[in-house]
TORKOL-4160 file (C-alpha; in steps of 0.2 Angstrom, whole numbers, padded with zeros to 4 digits, m for minus):
404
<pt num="1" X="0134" Y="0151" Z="0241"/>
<pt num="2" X="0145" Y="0166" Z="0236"/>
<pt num="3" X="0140" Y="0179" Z="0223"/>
<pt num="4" X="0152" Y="0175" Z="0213"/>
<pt num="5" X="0147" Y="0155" Z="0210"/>
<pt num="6" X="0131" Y="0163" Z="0209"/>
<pt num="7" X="0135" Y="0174" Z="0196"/>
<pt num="8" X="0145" Y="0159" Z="0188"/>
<pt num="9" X="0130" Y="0147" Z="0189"/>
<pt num="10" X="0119" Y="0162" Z="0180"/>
<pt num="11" X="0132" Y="0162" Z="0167"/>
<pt num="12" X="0132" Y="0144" Z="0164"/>
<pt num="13" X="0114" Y="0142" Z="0162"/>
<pt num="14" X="0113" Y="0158" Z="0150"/>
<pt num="15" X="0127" Y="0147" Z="0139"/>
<pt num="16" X="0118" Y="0131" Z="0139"/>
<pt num="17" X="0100" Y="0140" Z="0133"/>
<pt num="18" X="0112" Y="0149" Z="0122"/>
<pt num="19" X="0119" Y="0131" Z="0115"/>
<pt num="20" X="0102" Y="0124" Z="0117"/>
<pt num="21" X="0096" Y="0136" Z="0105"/>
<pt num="22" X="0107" Y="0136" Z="0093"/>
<pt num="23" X="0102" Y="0118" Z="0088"/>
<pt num="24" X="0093" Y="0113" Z="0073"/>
<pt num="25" X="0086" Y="0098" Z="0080"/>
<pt num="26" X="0070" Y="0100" Z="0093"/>
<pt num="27" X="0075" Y="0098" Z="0110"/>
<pt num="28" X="0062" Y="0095" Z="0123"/>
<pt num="29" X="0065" Y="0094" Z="0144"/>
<pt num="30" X="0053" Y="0086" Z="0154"/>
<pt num="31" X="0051" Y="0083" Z="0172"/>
<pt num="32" X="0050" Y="0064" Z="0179"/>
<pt num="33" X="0030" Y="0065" Z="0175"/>
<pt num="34" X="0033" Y="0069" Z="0157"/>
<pt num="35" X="0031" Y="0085" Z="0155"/>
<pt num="36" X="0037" Y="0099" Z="0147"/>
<pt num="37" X="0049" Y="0111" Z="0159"/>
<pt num="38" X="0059" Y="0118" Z="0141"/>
<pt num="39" X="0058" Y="0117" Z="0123"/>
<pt num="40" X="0073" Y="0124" Z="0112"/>
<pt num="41" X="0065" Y="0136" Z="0095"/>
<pt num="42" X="0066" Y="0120" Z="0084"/>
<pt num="43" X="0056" Y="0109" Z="0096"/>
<pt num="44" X="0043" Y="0123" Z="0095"/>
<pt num="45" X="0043" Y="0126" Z="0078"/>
<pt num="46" X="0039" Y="0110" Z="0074"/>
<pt num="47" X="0026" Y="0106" Z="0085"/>
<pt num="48" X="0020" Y="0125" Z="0079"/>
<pt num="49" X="0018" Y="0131" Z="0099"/>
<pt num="50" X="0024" Y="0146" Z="0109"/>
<pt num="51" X="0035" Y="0143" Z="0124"/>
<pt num="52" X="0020" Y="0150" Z="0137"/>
<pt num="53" X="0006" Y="0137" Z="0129"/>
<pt num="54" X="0018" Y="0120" Z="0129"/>
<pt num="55" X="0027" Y="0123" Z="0147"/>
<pt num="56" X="0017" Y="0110" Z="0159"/>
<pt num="57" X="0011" Y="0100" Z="0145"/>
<pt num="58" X="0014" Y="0080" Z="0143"/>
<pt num="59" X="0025" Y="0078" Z="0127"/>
<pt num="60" X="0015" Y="0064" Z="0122"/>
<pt num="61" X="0002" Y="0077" Z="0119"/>
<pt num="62" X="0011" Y="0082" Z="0102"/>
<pt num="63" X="0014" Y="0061" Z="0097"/>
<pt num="64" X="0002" Y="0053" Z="0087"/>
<pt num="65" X="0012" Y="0038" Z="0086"/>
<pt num="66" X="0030" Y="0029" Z="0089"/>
<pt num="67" X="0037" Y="0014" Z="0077"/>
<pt num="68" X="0053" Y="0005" Z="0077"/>
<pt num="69" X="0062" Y="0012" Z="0061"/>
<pt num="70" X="0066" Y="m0005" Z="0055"/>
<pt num="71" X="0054" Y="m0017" Z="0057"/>
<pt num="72" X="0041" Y="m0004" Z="0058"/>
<pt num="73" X="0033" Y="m0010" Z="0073"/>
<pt num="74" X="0023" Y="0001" Z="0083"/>
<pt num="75" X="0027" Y="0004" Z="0099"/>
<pt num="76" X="0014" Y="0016" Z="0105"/>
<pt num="77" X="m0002" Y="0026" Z="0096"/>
<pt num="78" X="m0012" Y="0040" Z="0103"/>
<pt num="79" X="m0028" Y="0031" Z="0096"/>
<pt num="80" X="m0024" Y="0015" Z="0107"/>
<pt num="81" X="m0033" Y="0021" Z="0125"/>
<pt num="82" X="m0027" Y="0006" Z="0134"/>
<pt num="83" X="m0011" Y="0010" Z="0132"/>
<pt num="84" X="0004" Y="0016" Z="0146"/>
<pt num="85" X="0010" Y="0032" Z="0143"/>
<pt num="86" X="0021" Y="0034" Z="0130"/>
<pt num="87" X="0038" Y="0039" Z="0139"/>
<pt num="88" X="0034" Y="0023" Z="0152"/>
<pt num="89" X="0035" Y="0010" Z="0137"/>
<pt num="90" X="0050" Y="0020" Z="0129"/>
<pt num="91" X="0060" Y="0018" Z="0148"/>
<pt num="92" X="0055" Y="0000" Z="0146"/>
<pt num="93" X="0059" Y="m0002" Z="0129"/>
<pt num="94" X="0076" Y="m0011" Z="0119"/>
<pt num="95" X="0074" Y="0002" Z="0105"/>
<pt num="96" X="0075" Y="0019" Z="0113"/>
<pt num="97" X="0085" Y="0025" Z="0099"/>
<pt num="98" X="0077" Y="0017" Z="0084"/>
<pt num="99" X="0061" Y="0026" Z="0086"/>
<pt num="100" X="0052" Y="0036" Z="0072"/>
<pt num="101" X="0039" Y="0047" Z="0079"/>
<pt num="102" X="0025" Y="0056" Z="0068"/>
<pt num="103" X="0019" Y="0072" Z="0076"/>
<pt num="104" X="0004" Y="0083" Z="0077"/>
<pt num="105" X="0010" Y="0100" Z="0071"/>
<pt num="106" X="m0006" Y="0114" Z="0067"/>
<pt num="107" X="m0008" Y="0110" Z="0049"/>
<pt num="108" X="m0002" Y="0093" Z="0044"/>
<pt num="109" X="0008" Y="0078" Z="0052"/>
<pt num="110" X="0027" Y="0080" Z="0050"/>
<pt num="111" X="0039" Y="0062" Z="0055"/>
<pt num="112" X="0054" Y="0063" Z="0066"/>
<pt num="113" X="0068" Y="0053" Z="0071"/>
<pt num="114" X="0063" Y="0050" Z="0092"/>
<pt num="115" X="0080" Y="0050" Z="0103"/>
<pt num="116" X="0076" Y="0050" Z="0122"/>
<pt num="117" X="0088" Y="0048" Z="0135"/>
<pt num="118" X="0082" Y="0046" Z="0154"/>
<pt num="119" X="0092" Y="0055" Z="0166"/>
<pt num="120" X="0090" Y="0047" Z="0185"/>
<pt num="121" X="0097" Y="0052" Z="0205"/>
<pt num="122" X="0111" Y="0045" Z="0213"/>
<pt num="123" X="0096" Y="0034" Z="0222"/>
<pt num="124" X="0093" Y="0030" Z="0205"/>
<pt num="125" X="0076" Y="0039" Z="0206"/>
<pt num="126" X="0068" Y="0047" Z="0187"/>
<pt num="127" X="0075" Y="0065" Z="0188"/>
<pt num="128" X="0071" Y="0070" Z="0171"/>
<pt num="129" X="0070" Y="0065" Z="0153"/>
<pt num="130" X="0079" Y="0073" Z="0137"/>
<pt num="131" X="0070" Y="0070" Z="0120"/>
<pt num="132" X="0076" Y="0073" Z="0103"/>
<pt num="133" X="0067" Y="0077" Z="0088"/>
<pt num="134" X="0073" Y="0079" Z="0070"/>
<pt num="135" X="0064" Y="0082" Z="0056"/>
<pt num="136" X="0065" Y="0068" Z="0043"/>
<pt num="137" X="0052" Y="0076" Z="0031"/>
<pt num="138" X="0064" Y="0077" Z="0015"/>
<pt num="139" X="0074" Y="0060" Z="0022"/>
<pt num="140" X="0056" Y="0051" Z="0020"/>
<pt num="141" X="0052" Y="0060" Z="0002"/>
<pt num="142" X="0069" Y="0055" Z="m0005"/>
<pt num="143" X="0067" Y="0037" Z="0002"/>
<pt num="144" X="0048" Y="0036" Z="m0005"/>
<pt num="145" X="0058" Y="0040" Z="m0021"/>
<pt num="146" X="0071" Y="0028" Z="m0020"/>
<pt num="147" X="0058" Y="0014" Z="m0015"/>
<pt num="148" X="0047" Y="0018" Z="m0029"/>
<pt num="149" X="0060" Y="0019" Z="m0043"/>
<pt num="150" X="0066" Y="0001" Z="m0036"/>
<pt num="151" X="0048" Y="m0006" Z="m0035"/>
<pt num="152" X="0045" Y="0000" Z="m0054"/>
<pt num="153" X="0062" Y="m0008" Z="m0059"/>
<pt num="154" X="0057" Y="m0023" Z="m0051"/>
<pt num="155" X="0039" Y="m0023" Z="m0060"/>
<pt num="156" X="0047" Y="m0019" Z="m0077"/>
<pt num="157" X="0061" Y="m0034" Z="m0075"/>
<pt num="158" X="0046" Y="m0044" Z="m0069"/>
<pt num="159" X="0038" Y="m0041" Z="m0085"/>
<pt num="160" X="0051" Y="m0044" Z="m0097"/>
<pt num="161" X="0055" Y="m0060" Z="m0087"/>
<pt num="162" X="0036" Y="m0066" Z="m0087"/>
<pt num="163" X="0036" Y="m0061" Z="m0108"/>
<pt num="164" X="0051" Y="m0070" Z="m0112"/>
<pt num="165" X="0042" Y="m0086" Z="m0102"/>
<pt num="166" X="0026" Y="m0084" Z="m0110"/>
<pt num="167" X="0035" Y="m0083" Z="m0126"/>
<pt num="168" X="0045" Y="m0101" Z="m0124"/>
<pt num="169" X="0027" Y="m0109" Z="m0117"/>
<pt num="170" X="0016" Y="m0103" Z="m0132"/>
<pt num="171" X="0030" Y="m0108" Z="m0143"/>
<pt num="172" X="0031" Y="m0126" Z="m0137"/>
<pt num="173" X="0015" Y="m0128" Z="m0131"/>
<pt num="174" X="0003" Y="m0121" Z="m0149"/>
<pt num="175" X="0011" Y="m0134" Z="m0160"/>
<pt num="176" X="0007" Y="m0148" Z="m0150"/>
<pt num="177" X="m0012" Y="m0142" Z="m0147"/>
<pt num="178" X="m0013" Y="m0139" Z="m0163"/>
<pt num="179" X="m0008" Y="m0157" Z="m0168"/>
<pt num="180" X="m0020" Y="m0164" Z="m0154"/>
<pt num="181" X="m0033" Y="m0154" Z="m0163"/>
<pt num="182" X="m0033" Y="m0159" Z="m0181"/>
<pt num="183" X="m0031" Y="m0175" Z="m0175"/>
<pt num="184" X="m0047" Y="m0175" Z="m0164"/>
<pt num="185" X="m0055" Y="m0169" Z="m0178"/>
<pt num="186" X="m0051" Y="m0183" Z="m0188"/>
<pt num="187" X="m0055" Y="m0194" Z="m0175"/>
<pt num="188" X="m0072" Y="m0188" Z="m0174"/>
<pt num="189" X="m0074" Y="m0191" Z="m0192"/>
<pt num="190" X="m0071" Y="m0206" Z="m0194"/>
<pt num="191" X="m0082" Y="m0213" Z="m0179"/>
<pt num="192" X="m0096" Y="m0201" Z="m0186"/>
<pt num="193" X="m0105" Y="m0217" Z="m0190"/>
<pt num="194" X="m0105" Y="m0226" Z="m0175"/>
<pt num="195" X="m0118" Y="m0221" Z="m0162"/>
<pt num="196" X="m0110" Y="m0224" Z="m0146"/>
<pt num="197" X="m0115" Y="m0212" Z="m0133"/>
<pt num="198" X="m0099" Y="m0215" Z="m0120"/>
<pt num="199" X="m0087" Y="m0212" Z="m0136"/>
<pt num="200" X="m0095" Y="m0196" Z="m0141"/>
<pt num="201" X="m0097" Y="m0190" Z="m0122"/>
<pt num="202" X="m0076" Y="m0194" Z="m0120"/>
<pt num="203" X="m0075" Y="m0184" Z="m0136"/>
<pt num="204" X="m0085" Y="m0170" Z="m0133"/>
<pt num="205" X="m0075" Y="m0168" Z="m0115"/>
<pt num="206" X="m0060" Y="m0170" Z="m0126"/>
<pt num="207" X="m0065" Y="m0155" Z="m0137"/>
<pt num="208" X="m0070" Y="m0144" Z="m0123"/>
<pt num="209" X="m0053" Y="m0146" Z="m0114"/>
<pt num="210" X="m0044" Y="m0143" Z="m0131"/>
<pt num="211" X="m0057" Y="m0125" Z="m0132"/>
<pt num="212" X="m0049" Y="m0121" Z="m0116"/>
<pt num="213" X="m0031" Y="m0123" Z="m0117"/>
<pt num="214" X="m0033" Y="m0114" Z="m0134"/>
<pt num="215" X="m0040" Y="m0098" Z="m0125"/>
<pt num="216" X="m0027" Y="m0101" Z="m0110"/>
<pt num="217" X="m0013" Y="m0100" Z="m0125"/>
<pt num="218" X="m0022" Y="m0084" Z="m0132"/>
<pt num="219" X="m0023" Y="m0075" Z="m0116"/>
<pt num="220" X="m0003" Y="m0079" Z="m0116"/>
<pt num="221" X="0000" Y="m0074" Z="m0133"/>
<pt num="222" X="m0008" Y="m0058" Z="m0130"/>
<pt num="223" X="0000" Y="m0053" Z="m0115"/>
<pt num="224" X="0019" Y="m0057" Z="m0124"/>
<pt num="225" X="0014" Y="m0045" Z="m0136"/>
<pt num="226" X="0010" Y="m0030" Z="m0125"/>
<pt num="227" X="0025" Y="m0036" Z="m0113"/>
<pt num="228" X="0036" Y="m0033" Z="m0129"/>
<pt num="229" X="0032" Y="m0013" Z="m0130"/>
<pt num="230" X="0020" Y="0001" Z="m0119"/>
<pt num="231" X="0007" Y="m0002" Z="m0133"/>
<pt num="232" X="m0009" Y="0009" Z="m0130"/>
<pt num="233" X="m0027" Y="0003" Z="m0136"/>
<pt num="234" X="m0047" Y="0007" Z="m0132"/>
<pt num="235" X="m0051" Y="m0003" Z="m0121"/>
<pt num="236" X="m0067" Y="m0008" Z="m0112"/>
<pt num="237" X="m0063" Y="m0011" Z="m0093"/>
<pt num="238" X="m0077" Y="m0021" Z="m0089"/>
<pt num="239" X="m0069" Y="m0033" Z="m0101"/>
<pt num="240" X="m0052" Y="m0033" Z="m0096"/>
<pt num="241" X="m0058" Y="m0035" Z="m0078"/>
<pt num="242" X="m0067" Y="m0050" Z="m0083"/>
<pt num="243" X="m0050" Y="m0056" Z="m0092"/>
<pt num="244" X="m0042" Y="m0055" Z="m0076"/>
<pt num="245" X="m0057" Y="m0063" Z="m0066"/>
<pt num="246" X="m0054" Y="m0078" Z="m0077"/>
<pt num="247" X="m0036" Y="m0078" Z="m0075"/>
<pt num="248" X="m0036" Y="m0081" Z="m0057"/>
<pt num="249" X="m0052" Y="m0092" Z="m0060"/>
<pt num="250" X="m0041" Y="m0106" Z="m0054"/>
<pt num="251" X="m0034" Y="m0098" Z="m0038"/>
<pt num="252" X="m0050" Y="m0090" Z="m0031"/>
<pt num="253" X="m0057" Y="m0107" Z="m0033"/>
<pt num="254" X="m0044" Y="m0115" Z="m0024"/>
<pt num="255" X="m0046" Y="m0105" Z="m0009"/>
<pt num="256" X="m0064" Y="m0104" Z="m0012"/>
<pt num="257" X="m0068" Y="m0084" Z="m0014"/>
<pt num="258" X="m0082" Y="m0079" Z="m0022"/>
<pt num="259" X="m0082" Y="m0065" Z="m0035"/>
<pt num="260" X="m0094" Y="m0054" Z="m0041"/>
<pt num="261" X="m0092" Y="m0041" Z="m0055"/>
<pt num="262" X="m0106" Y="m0026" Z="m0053"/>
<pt num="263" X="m0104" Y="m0015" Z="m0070"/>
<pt num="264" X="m0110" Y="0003" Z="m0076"/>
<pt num="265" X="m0121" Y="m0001" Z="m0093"/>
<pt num="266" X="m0116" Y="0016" Z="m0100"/>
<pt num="267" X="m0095" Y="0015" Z="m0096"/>
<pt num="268" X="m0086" Y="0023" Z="m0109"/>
<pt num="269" X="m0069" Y="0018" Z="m0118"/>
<pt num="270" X="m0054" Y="0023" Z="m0112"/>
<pt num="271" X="m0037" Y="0023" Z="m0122"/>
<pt num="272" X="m0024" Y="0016" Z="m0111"/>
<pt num="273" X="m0009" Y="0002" Z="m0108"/>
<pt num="274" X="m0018" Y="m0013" Z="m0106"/>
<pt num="275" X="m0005" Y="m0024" Z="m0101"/>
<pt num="276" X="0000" Y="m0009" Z="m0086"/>
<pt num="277" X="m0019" Y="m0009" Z="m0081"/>
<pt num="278" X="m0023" Y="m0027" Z="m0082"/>
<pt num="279" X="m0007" Y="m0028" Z="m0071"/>
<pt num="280" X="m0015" Y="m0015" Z="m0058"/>
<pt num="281" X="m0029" Y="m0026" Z="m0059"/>
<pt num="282" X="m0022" Y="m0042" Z="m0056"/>
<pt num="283" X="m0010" Y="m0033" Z="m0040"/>
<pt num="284" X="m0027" Y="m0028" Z="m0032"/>
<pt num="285" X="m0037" Y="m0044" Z="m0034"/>
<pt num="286" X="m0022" Y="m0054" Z="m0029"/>
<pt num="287" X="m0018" Y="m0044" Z="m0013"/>
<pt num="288" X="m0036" Y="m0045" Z="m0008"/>
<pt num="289" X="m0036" Y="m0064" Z="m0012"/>
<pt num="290" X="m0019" Y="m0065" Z="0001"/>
<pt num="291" X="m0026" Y="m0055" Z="0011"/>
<pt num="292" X="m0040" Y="m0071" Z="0016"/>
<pt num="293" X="m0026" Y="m0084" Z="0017"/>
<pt num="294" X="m0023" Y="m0089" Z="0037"/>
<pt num="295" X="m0033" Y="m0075" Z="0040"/>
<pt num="296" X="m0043" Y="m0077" Z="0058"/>
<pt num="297" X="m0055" Y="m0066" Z="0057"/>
<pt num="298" X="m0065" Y="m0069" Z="0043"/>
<pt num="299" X="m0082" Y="m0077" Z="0050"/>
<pt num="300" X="m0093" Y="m0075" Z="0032"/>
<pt num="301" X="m0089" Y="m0084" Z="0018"/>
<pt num="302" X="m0075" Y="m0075" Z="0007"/>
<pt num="303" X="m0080" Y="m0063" Z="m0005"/>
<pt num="304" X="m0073" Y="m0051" Z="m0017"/>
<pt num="305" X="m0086" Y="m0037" Z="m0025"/>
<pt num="306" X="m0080" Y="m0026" Z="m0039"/>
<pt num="307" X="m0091" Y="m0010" Z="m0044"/>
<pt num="308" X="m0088" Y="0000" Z="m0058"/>
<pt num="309" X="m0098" Y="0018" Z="m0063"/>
<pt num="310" X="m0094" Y="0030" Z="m0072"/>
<pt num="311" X="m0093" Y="0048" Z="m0067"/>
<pt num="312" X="m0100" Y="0061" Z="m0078"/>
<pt num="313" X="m0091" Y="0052" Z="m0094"/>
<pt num="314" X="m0073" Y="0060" Z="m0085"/>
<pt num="315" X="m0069" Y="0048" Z="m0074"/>
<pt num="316" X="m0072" Y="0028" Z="m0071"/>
<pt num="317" X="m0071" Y="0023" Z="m0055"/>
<pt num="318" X="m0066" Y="0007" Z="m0051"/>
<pt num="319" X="m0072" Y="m0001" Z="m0031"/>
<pt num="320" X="m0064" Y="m0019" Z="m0025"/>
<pt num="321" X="m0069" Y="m0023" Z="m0008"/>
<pt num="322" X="m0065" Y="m0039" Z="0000"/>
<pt num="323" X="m0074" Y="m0047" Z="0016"/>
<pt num="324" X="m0055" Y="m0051" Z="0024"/>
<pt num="325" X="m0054" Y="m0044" Z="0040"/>
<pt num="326" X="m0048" Y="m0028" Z="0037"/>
<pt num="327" X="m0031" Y="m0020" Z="0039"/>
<pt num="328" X="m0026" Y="m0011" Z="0058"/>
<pt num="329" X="m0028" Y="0008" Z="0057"/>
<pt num="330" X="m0008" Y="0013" Z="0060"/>
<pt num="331" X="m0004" Y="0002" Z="0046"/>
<pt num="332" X="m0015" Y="0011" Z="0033"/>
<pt num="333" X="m0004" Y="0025" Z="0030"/>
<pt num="334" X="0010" Y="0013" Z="0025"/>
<pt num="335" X="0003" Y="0003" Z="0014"/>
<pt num="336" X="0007" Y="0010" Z="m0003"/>
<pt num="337" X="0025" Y="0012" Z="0005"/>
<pt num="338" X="0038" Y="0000" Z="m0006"/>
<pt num="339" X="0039" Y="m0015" Z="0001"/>
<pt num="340" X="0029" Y="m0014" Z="0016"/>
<pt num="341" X="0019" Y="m0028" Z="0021"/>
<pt num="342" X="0011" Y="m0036" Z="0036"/>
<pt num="343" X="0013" Y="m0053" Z="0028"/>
<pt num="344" X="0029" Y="m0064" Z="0027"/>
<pt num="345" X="0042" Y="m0056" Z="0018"/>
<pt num="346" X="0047" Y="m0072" Z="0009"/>
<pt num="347" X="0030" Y="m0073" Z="0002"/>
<pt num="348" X="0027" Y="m0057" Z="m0001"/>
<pt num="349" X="0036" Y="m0043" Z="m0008"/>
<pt num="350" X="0026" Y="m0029" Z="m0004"/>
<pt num="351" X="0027" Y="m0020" Z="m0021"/>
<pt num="352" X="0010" Y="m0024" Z="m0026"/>
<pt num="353" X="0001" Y="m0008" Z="m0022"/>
<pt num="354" X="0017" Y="0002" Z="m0023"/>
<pt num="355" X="0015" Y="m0004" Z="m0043"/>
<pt num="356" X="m0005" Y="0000" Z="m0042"/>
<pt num="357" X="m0002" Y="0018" Z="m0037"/>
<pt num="358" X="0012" Y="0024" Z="m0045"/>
<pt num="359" X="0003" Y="0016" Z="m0063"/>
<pt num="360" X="m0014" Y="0023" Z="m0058"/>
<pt num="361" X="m0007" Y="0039" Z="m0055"/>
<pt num="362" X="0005" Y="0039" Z="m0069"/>
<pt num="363" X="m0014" Y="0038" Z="m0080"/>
<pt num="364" X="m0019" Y="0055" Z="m0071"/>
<pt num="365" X="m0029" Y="0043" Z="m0060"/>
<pt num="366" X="m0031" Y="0044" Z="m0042"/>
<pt num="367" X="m0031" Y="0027" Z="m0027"/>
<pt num="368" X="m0038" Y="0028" Z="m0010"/>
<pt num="369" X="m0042" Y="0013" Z="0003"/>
<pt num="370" X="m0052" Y="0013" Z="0016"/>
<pt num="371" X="m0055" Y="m0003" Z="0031"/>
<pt num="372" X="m0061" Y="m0007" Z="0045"/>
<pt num="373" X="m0052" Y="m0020" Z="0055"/>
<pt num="374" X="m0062" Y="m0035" Z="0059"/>
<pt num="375" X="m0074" Y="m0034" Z="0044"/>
<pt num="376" X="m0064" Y="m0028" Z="0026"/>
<pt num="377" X="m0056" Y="m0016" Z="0015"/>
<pt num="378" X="m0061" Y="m0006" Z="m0001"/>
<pt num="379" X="m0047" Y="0000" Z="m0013"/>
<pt num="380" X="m0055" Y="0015" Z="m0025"/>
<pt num="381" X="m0046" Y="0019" Z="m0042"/>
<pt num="382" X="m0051" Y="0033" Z="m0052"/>
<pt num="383" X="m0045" Y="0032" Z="m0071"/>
<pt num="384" X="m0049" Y="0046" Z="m0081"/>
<pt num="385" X="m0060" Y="0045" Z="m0099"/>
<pt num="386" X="m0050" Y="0056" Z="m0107"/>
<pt num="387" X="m0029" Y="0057" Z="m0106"/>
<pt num="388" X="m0027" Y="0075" Z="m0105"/>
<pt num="389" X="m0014" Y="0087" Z="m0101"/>
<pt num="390" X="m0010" Y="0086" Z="m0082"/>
<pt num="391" X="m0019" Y="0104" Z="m0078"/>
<pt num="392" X="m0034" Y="0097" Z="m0085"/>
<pt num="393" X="m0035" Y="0081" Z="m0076"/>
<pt num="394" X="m0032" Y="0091" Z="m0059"/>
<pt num="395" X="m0047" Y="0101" Z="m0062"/>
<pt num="396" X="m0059" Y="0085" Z="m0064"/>
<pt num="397" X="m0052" Y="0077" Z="m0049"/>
<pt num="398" X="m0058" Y="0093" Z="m0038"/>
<pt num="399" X="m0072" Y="0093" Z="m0048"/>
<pt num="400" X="m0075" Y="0074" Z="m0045"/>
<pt num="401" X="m0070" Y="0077" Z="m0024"/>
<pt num="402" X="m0083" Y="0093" Z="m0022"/>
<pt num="403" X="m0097" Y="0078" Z="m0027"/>
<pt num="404" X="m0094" Y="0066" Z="m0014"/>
């Protein structure tokens, strides 16, 4: 080779580091084995290394994990030990560019758009791999925006929509009742002098189902009017809870789920939306109630436990925890995510906790879950006692976090 193709190849390479970094996106060049022979100033930026510390590394070093954008499915995780190395199941992978990668940087995790492309010999032997990262950070911020605003549009159509039904059913419904009523009563009147003991047990089961549609029509009638407007009350949340509980009596009973209801004797009033919380309420206990449907793991008989305390008279916290299995590890970060779910998406919309959090929060309130898959899952809400200004409330949650 002449010292002038030499100087020319020198040259070339110069220009290529040059264009390489120039380049907003992370660029990574590994060797056959995976690992790191380059990294452009945007690769190292966001994995927060120098050059000298990552050269030699494997790039799955800096992954935690790998999804498919669309549906979500994960194709590798750092937590999964039995797993092939991650660049072996991209090479055999359909979706090499439909990857989202979230990856370890010093301080927090940051999600990337994952492109690879596998460069191989003319004996078609791996020579080396090229991977692409970019930074999706804002792109996933807007699209959590978007996702809520669409999932609360969606919840307050839902609302209207269920007002204006309750609304027709009470009205065609109470006038009826009310007829069947009276004319029970007279009924009863006028067999009052007859003592037979089958007609007055037919009559008294009569009365007792007539007792129970009323209170059905009240719970309807109540929840038109708050549908109507964002009407604030005192509310106790014990008793609202246990509004719920016998709301979805019916259901729970028809999949056979037990309930129980474990309340703080000194839990203060808070002034809030009920219709919005009692709409938090009914999200949670119905997700938990899905989440024992077809579900194969459950060994013990199904169970939801709700415990309430109160927490220094500044803060109610609010524990529903369910027997149902539990929800895998790399889906826990997604789901408060609009529309996530795990479930059929012709069942399930997956707006449900979406709702819960952005309402709870919208309260100065805080929402955290917590499972463990083969056994169950805990969902913790934390209202505030009092609706203060927002630096306020941000004070008594640190306060409230230093405790635990």
């Amino acid at each position: 080779m002449t010292q002038s193709h030499q100087s020319q190849m020198v040259q070339d390479y110069s220009t290529t580091i040059a264009i390489l970094e120039s380049i907003s996106d992370g660029i990574f060049i590994l060797n056959s084995d995976g690992k790191v022979q380059y990294g452009n100033k945007a690769a190292l930026y966001l994995i927060g290394k120098e050059i000298h510390l990552v050269i030699g590394e494997k790039f799955q070093t800096y992954v935690k994990q790998v999804n498919q954008i669309r549906s979500r499915h994960l194709i590798w995780s750092k937590d999964n030990l039995e797993s092939e190395p991650l660049l072996i199941l991209i090479e055999k992978s359909h979706h090499r560019d439909d990857m989202e990668a979230i990856i370890n940087a010093p301080r927090n995790e940051i999600p990337a758009l994952l492109t690879t492309n596998f460069i191989y010999d003319r004996e078609e032997n791996l020579s080396y791999i090229i991977v692409l990262l970019k930074d999706i950070t804002q792109w996933k911020l807007l699209e959590k925006e978007i996702r809520q605003q669409q999932a609360l549009s969606i919840s307050r159509e839902r609302l209207q929509s269920l007002g204006d039904l309750f609304e027709g059913l009470v009205h065609e419904i109470s006038q009826p009742l009310l007829s069947f009523q009276l004319r029970l009563e007279l009924l009863q009147k006028s067999l009052s002098g007859l003592s037979n003991p089958a007609i007055e047990k037919h009559l008294k089961e009569l009365n007792q189902l007539t007792e129970r549609m009323a209170k059905v029509m009240d719970n309807t009638r109540a929840i038109t009017q708050l549908s109507n407007g964002q009407r604030t009350a005192m509310v106790n949340v014990a008793e609202l809870l246990k509004t719920t509980l016998k709301m979805l009596d019916y259901s729970m009973q028809k999949h056979i789920i037990r309930y129980e209801l474990n309340n703080s004797e000194n839990l203060p009033k808070i002034r809030i939306n009920t219709l919005l919380l009692q709409q938090v309420f009914i999200n949670i206990l119905k997700n938990a109630e899905d989440a024992f449907i077809n579900q194969e793991l459950i060994t013990e008989p199904a169970k939801i436990s709700i415990n309430l305390k109160n927490k220094n008279n500044k803060w109610i916290e609010i524990e529903v925890s369910d027997n149902a299995g539990g929800i895998e590890a790399h889906n826990l970060d997604f789901v408060f995510d609009p529309f996530f779910t795990t479930r059929s998406t012709s069942e399930h919309t997956g707006i449900g906790l979406t709702i819960v959090k952005d309402i709870i929060t919208s309260m100065g309130g805080d929402v955290s879950i917590s499972s463990e898959y083969g056994t169950g899952t805990t969902l913790s809400l934390r209202i505030p006692v009092a609706q203060q200004e927002e630096r306020a409330q941000l004070f008594n949650l640190i306060e409230l976090l230093h405790q635990q």
